[in-house]
C-alpha positions as a LaTeX table, in Angstrom:
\begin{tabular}{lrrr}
\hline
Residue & $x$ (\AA) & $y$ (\AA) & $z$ (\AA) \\
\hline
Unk1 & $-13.97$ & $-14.56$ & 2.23 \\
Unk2 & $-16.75$ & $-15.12$ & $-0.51$ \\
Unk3 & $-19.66$ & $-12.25$ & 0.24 \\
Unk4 & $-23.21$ & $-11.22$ & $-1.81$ \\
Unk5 & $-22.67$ & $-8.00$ & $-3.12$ \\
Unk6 & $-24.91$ & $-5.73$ & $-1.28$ \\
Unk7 & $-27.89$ & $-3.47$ & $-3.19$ \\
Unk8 & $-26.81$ & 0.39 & $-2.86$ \\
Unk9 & $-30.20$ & 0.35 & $-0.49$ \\
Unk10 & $-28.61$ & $-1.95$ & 1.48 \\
Unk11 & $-25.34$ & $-0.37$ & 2.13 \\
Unk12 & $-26.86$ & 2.85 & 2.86 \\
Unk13 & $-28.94$ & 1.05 & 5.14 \\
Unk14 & $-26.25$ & $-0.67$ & 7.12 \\
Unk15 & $-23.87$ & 2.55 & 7.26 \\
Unk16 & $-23.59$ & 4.47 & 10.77 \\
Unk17 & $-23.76$ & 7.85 & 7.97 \\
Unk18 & $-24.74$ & 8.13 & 4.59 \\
Unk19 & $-23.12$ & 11.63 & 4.12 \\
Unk20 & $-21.85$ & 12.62 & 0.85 \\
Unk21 & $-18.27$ & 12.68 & $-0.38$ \\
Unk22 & $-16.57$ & 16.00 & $-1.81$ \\
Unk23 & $-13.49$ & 14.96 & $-3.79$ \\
Unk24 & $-11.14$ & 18.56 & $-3.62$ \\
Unk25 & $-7.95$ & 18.62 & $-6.16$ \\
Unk26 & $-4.89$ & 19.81 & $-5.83$ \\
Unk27 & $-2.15$ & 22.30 & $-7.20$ \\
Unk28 & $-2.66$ & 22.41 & $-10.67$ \\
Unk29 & $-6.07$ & 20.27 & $-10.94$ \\
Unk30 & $-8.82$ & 20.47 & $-12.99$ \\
Unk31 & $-13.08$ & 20.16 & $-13.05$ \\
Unk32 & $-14.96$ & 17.78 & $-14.72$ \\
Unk33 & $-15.88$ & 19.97 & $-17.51$ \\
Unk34 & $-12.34$ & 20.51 & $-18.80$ \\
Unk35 & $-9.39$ & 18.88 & $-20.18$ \\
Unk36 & $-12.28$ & 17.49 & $-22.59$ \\
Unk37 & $-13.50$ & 14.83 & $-20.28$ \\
Unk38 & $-10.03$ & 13.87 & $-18.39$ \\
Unk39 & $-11.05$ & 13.00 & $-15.25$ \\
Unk40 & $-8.81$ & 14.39 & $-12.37$ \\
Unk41 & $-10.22$ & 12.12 & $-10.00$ \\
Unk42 & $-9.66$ & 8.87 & $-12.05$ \\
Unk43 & $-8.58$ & 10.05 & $-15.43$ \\
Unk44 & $-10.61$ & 8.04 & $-18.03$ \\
Unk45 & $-11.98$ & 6.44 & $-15.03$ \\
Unk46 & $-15.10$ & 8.27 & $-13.67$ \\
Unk47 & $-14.14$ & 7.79 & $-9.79$ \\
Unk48 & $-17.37$ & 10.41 & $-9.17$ \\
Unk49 & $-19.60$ & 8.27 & $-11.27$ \\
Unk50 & $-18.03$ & 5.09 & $-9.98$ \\
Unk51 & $-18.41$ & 5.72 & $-6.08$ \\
Unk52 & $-21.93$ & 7.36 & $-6.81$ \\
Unk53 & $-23.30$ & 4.55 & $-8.28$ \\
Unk54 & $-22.40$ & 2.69 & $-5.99$ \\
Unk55 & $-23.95$ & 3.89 & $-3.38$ \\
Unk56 & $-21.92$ & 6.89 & $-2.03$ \\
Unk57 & $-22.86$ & 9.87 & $-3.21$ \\
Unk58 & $-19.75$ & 11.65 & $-4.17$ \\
Unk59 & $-19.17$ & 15.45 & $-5.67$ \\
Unk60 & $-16.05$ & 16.52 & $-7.35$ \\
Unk61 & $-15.31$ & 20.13 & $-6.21$ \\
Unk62 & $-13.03$ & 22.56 & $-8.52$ \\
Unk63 & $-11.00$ & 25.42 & $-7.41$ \\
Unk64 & $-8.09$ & 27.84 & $-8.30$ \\
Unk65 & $-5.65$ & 25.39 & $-9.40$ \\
Unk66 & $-3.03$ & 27.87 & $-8.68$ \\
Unk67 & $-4.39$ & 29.90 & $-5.93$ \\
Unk68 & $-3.66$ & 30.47 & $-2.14$ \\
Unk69 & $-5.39$ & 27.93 & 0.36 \\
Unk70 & $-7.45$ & 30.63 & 2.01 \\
Unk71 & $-8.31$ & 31.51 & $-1.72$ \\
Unk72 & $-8.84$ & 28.18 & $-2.46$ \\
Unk73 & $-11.24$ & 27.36 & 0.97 \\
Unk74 & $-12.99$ & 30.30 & $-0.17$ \\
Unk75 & $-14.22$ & 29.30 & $-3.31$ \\
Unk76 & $-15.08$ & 25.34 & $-2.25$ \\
Unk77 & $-17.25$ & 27.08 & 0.44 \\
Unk78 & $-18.73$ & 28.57 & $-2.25$ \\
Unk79 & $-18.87$ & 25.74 & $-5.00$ \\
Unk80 & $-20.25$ & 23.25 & $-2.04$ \\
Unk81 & $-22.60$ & 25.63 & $-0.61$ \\
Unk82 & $-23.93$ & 27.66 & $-3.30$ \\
Unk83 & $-23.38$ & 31.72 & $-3.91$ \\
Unk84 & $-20.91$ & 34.20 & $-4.28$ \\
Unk85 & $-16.74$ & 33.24 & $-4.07$ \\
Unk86 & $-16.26$ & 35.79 & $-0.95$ \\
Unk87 & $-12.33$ & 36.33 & 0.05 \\
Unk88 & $-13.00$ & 38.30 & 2.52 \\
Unk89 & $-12.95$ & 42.05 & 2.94 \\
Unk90 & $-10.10$ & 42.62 & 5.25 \\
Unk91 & $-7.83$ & 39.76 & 3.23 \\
Unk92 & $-8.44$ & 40.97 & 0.15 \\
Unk93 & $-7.45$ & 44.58 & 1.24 \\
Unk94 & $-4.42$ & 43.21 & 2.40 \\
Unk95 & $-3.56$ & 40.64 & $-0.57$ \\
Unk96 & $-4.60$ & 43.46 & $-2.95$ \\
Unk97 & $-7.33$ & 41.46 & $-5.03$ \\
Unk98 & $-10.86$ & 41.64 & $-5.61$ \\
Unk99 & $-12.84$ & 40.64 & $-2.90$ \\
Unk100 & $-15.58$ & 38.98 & $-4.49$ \\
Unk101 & $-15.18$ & 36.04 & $-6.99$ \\
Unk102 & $-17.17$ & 33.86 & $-8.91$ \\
Unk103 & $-21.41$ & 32.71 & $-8.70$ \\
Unk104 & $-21.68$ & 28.69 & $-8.23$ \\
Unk105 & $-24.89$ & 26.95 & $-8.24$ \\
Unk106 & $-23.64$ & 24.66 & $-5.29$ \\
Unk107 & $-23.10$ & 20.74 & $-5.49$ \\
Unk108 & $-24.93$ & 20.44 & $-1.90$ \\
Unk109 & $-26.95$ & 23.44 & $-1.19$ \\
Unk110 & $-28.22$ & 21.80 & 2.13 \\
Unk111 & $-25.19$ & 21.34 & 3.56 \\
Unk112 & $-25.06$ & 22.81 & 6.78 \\
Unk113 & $-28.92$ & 22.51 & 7.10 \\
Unk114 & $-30.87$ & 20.59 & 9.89 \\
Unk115 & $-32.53$ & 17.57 & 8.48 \\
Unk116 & $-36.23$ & 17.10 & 9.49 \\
Unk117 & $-34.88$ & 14.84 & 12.37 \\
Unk118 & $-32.70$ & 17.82 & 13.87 \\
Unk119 & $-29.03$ & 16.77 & 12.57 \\
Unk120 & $-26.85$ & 18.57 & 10.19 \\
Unk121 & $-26.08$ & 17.46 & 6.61 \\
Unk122 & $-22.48$ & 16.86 & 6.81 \\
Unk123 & $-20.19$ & 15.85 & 4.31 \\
Unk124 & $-16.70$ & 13.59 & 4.29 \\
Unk125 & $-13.96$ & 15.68 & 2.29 \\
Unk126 & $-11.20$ & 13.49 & 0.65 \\
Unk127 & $-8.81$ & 15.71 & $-0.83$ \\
Unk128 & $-5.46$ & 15.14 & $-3.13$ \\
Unk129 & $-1.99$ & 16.93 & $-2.83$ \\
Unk130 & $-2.83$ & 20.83 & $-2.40$ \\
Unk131 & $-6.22$ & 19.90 & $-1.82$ \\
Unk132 & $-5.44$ & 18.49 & 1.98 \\
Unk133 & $-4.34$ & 22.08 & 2.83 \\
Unk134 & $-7.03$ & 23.54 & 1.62 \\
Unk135 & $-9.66$ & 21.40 & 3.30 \\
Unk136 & $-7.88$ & 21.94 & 6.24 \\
Unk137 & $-8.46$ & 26.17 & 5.97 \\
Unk138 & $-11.82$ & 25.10 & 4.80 \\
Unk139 & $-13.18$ & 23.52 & 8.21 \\
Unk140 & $-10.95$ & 25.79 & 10.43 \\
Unk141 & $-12.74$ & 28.88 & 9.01 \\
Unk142 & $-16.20$ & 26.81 & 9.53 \\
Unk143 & $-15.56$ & 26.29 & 12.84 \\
Unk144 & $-13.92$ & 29.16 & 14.41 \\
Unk145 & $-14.39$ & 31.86 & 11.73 \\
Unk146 & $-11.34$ & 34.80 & 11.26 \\
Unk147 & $-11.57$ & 37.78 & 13.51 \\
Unk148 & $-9.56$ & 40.06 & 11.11 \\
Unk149 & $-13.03$ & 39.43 & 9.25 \\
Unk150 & $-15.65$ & 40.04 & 11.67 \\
Unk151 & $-13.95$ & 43.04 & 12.97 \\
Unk152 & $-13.12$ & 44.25 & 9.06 \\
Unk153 & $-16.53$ & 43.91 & 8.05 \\
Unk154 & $-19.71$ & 45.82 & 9.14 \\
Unk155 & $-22.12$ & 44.27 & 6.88 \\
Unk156 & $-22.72$ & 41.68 & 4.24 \\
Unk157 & $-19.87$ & 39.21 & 6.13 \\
Unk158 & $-19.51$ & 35.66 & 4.68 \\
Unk159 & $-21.18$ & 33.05 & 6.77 \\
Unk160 & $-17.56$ & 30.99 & 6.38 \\
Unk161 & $-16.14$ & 33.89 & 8.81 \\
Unk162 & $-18.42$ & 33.79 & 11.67 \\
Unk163 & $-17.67$ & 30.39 & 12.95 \\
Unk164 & $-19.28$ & 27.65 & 14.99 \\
Unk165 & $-20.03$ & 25.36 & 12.18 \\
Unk166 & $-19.46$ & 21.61 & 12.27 \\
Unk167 & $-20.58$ & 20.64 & 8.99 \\
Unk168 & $-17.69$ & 18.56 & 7.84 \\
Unk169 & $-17.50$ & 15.10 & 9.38 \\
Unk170 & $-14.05$ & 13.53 & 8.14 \\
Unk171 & $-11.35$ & 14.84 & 6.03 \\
Unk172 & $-8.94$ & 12.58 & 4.22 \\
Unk173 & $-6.07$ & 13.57 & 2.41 \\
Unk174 & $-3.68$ & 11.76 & 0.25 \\
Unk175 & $-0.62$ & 12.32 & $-0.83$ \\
Unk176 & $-0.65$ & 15.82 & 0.63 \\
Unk177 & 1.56 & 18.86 & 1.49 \\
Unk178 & 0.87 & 19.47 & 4.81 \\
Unk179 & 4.60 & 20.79 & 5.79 \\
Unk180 & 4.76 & 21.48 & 2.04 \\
Unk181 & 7.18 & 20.10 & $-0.93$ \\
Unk182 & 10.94 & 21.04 & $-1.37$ \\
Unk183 & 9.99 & 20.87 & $-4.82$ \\
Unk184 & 8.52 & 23.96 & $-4.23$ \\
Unk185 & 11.46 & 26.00 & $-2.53$ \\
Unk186 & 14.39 & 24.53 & $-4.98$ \\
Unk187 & 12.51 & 25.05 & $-8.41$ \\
Unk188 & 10.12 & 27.76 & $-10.43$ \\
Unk189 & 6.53 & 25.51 & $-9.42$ \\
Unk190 & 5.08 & 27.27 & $-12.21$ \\
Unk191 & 7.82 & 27.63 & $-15.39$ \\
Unk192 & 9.01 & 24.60 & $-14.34$ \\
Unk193 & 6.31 & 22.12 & $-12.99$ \\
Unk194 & 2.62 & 23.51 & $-14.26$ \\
Unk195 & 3.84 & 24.77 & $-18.11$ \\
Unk196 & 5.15 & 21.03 & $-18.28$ \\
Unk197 & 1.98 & 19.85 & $-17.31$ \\
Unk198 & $-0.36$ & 21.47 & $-19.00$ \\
Unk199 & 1.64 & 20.87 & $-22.27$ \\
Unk200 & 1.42 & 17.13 & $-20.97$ \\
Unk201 & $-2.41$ & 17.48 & $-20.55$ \\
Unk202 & $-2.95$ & 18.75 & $-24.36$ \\
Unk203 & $-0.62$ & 15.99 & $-25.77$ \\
Unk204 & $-2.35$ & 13.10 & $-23.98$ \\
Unk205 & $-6.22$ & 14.62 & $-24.70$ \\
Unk206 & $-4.84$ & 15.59 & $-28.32$ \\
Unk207 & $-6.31$ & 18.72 & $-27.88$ \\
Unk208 & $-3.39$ & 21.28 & $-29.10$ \\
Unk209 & $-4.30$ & 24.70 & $-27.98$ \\
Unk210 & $-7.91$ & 23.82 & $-28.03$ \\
Unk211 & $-7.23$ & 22.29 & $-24.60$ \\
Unk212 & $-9.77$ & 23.44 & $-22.13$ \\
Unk213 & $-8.37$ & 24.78 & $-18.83$ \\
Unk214 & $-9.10$ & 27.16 & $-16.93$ \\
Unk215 & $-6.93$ & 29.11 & $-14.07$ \\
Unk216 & $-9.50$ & 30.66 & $-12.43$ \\
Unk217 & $-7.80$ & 33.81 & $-10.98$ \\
Unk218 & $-10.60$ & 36.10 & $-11.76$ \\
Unk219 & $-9.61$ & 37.98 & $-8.41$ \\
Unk220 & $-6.74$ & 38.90 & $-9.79$ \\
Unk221 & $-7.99$ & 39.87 & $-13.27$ \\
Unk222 & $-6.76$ & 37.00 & $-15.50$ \\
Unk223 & $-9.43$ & 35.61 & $-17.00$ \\
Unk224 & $-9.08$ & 33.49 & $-20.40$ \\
Unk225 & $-10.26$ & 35.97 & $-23.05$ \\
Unk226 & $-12.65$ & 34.57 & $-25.97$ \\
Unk227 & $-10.15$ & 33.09 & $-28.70$ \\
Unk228 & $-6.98$ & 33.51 & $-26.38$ \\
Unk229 & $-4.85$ & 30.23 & $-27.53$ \\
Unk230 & $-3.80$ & 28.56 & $-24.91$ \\
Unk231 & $-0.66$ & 28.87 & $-25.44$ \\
Unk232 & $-0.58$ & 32.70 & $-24.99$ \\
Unk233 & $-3.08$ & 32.48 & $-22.28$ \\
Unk234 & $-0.26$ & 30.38 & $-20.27$ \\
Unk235 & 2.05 & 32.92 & $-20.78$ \\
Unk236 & 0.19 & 36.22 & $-19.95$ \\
Unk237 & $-0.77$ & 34.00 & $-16.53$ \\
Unk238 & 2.70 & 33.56 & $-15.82$ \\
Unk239 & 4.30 & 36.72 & $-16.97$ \\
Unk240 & 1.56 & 38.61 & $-14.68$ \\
Unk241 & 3.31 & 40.60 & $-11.82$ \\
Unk242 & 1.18 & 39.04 & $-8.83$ \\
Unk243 & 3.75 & 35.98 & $-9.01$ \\
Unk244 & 6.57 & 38.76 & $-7.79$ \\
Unk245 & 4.26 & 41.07 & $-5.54$ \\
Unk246 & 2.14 & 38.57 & $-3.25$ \\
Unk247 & 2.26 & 35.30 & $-1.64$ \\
Unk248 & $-1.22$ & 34.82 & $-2.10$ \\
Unk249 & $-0.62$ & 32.08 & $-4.52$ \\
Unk250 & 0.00 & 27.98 & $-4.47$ \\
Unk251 & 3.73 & 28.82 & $-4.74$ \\
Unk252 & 3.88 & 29.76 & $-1.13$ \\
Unk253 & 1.63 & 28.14 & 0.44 \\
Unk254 & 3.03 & 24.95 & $-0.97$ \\
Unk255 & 7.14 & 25.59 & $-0.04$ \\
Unk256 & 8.20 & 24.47 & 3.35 \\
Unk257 & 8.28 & 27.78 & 4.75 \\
Unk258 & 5.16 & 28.80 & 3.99 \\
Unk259 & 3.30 & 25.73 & 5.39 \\
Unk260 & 4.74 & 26.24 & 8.47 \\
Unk261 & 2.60 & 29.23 & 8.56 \\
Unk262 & $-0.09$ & 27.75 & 7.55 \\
Unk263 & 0.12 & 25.24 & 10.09 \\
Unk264 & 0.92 & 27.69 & 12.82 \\
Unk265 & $-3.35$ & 28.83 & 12.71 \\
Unk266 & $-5.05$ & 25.90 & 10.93 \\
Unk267 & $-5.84$ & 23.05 & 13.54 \\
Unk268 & $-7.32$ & 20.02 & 13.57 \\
Unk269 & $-10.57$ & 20.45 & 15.30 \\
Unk270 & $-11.82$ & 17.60 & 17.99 \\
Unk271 & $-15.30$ & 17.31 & 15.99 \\
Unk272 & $-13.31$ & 15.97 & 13.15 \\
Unk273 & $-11.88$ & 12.51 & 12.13 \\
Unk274 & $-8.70$ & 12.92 & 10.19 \\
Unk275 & $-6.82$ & 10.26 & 8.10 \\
Unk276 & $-3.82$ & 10.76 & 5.99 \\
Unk277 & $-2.34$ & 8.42 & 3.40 \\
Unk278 & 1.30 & 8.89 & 2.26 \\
Unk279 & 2.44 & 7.89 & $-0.95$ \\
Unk280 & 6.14 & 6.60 & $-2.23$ \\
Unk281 & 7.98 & 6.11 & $-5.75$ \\
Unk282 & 11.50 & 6.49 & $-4.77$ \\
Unk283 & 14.28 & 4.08 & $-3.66$ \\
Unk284 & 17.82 & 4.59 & $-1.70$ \\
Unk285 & 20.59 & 5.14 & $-4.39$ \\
Unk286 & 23.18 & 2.25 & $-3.94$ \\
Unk287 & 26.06 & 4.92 & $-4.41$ \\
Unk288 & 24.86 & 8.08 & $-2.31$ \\
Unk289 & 22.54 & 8.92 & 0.21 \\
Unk290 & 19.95 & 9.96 & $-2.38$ \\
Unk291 & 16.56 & 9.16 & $-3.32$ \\
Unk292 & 15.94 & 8.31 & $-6.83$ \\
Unk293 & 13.23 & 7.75 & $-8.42$ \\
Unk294 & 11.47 & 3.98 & $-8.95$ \\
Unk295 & 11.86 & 3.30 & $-12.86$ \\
Unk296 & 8.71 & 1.42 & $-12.81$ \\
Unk297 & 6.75 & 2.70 & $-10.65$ \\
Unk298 & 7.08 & 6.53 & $-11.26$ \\
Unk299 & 5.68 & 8.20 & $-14.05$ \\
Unk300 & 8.66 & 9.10 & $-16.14$ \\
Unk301 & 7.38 & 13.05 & $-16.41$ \\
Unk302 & 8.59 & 13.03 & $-12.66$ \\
Unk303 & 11.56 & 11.62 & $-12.60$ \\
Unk304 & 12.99 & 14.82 & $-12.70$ \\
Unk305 & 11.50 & 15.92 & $-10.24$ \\
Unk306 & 11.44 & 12.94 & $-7.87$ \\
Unk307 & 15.45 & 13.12 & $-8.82$ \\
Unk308 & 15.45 & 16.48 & $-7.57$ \\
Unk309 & 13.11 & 15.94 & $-3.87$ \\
Unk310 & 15.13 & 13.17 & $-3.69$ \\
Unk311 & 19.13 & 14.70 & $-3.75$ \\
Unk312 & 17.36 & 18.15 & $-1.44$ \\
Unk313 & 18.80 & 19.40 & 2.09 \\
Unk314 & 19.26 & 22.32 & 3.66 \\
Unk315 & 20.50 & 23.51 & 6.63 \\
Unk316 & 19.80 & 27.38 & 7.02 \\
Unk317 & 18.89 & 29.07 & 9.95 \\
Unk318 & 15.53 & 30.66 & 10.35 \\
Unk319 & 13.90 & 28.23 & 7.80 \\
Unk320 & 12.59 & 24.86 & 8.19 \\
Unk321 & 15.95 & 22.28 & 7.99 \\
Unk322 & 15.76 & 19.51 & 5.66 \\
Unk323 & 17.50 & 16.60 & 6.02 \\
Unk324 & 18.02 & 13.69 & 4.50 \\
Unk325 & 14.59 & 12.46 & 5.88 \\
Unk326 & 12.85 & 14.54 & 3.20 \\
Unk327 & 14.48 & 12.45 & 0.68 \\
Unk328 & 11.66 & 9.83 & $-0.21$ \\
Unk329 & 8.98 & 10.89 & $-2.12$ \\
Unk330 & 6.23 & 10.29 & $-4.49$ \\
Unk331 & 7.94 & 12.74 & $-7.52$ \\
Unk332 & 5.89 & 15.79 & $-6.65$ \\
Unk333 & 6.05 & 15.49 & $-2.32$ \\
Unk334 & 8.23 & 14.60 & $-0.23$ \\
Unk335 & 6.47 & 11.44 & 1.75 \\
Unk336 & 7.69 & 12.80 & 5.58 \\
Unk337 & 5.54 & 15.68 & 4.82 \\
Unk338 & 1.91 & 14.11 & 3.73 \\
Unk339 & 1.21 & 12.11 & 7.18 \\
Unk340 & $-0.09$ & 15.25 & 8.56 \\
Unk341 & 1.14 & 18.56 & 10.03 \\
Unk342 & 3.97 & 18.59 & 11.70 \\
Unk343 & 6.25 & 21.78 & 11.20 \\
Unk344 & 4.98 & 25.13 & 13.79 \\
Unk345 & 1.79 & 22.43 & 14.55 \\
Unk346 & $-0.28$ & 21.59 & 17.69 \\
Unk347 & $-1.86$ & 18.59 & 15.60 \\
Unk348 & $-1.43$ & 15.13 & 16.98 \\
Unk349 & $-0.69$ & 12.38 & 14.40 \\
Unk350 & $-0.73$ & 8.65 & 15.72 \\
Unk351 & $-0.34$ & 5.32 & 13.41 \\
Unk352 & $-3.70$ & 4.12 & 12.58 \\
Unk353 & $-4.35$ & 0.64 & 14.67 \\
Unk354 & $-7.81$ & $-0.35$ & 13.24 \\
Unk355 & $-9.87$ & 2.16 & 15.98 \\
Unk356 & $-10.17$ & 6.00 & 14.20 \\
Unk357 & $-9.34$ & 8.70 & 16.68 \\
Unk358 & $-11.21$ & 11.56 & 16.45 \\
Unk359 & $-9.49$ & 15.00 & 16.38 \\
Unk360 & $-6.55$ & 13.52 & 15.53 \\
Unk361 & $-4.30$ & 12.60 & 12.31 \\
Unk362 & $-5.13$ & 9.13 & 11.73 \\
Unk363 & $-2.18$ & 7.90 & 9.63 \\
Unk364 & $-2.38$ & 5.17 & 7.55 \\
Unk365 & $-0.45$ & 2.72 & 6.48 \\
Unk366 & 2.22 & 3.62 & 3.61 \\
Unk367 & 1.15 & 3.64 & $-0.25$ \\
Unk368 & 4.44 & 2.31 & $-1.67$ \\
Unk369 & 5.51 & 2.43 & $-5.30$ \\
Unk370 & 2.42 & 4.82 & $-5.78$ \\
Unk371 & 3.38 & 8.33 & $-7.77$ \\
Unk372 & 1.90 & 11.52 & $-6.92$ \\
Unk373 & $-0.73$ & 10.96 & $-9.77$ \\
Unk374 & $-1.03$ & 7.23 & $-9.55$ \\
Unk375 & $-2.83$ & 8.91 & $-5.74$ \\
Unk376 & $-5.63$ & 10.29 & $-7.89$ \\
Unk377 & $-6.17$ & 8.06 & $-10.41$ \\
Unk378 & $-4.55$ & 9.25 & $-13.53$ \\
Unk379 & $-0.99$ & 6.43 & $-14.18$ \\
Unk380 & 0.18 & 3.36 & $-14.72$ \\
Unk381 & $-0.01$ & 1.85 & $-11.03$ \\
Unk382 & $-3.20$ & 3.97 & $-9.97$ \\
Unk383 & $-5.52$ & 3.92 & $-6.74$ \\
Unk384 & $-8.27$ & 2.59 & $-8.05$ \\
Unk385 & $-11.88$ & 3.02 & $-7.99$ \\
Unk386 & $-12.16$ & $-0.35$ & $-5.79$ \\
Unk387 & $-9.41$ & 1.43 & $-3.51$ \\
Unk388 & $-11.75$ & 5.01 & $-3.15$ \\
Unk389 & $-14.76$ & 2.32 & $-2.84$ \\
Unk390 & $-13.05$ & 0.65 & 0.10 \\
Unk391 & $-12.51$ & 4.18 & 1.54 \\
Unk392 & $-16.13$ & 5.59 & 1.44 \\
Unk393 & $-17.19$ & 2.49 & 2.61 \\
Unk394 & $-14.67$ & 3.45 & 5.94 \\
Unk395 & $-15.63$ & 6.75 & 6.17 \\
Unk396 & $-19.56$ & 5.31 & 6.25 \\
Unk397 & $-18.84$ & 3.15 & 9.30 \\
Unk398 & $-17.66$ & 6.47 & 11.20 \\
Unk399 & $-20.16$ & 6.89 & 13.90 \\
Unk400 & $-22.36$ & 10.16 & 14.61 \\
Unk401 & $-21.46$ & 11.58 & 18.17 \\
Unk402 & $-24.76$ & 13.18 & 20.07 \\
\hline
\end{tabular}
């Protein structure tokens, strides 16, 4: 069908919201301001730019690439809103880190505020890999707070922990670990997975130990010192003793078990429109019951990993069982896991007929032949910007209840 391309004043015109768009990385991601000019969200494609110009305003969030979820929802609180990273004083006690974090200048200071006609600026968070955890913790603290937090702290208590805020009107995730990745429990995420790509990341940019990135784990005292290559930044990271003495890092949060935990308190909330898009690069071996991984379609710095997701099971007893229905995957996450929380979960998650559902886990059709990174942007058989353009223009049809 042949249509005039509409002004940006027109399509915000025509929309039943105009709220912004917070795009929220994953394990391992990145900000705009490293990586020298890589884009995570649409690597030498400016998705950001791209959807803001035309017409939805769109933010790119960053976060500890490496850090817990509740970590994590803590600092995009803080990077949204504006202020002071606060953990929390009664989980940083426990976790044994600082409890304050980094100053941001916030992407949308007014979110959260009444508008001179008496509604809240809310926002639409789409959110890669990790990042659909995370978002998840994010509006579960915003609505219903923690009460190890209010009852831990007399005075100066984040806003995030007391509750009763609907600020966030739909959350989108892609390719995500919501019952986590058996990549996770079978191999060392971080000698194994994030050195890889990291040394991937300064090959492609060029940049050598120049490259710019940042783990931002200043709770936990590991800043990159002035003139640190980042080679030997890398390894003091990884040869710190946190990765033996906490799970207050990615690596649990993103194994099998500990999702299930995760799940167990972070629910989808009935103010909320969910949808989830799952992702696959993998096809049935001919010889075994295997998944291996497509030679075309998968970048070939995860076939090793999509080899390994794909040949997984396990049967013990106490943990979560996977079978051979956890074979297919995208080379980073398994694709029975992203379509929403399932494992120790209350969530509801129906097949998406045209008609969102609010409160529930709108699933949506399968992205086939699409990689874990292709989801974001950044690959040879990418989600494009007209793809993410077609999205926002979905999530700006969701109506406003009273």
């Amino acid at each position: 069908m042949d249509f005039v391309k509409p002004t940006n004043e027109t399509v915000i015109r025509s929309r039943a919201n105009s709220y912004p768009i917070v795009l929220v990385h994953g394990f391992m991601g990145w900000g705009r301001n490293e990586v020298l000019g890589l884009k995570y969200w649409g690597g030498l494609t400016d998705y950001e730019q791209g959807l803001s110009s035309s017409g939805y305003k769109t933010y790119t969030a960053t976060v500890g690439p490496v850090s817990s979820n509740w970590d994590r929802a803590c600092e995009l609180y803080a990077y949204i809103k504006g202020g002071t990273v606060d953990y929390g004083q009664a989980h940083s006690k426990q976790k044994g880190h600082s409890r304050y974090g980094r100053t941001y200048p916030g992407l949308y200071p007014e979110w959260g505020n009444l508008t001179t006609e008496g509604k809240i600026n809310k926002i639409h968070l789409i959110a890669h890999s990790m990042g659909g955890q995370t978002v998840r913790t994010l509006v579960q603290l915003l609505k219903e707070g923690n009460a190890e937090e209010r009852a831990a702290t007399a005075n100066q208590l984040s806003p995030l922990f007391t509750g009763g805020k609907s600020w966030v009107h739909s959350v989108t995730t892609i390719a995500s670990t919501h019952n986590g990745t058996t990549l996770a429990d079978g191999i060392n995420l971080f000698d194994d997975f994030a050195k890889n790509l990291v040394a991937s990341l300064a090959s492609f940019t060029g940049a050598g130990e120049e490259l710019i990135y940042d783990f931002k784990l200043d709770q936990w005292g590991l800043n990159r010192k002035s003139g640190e290559s980042l080679t030997n930044y890398i390894n003091r990271v990884f040869s710190s003793n946190i990765w033996n003495r906490t799970n207050d890092l990615a690596n649990w949060d993103l194994s099998t078990d500990g999702a299930r935990v995760l799940n167990s308190w972070v629910k989808a909330q009935s103010d909320v429109y969910y949808f989830s898009y799952s992702t696959c690069a993998t096809v049935p071996s001919i010889l075994t019951n295997n998944e291996l991984p497509h030679v075309i379609s998968m970048t070939p710095l995860l076939y090793p990993f999509g080899t390994f997701i794909g040949s997984y099971t396990r049967y013990e007893e106490g943990r979560v069982i996977i079978d051979d229905s956890w074979k297919p995957n995208d080379g980073v996450v398994n694709t029975i896991s992203q379509s929403g929380p399932k494992i120790w979960s209350s969530d509801r998650i129906v097949n998406y007929n045209g008609v969102p559902q609010i409160g529930k886990w709108n699933s949506m059709p399968l992205l086939d032949t699409i990689d874990h990174m292709d989801a974001c942007g950044i690959g040879a058989n990418v989600l494009t910007l007209s793809w993410y353009k077609n999205l926002a223009e979905k999530l700006g049809e969701l109506t406003i209840s009273n």
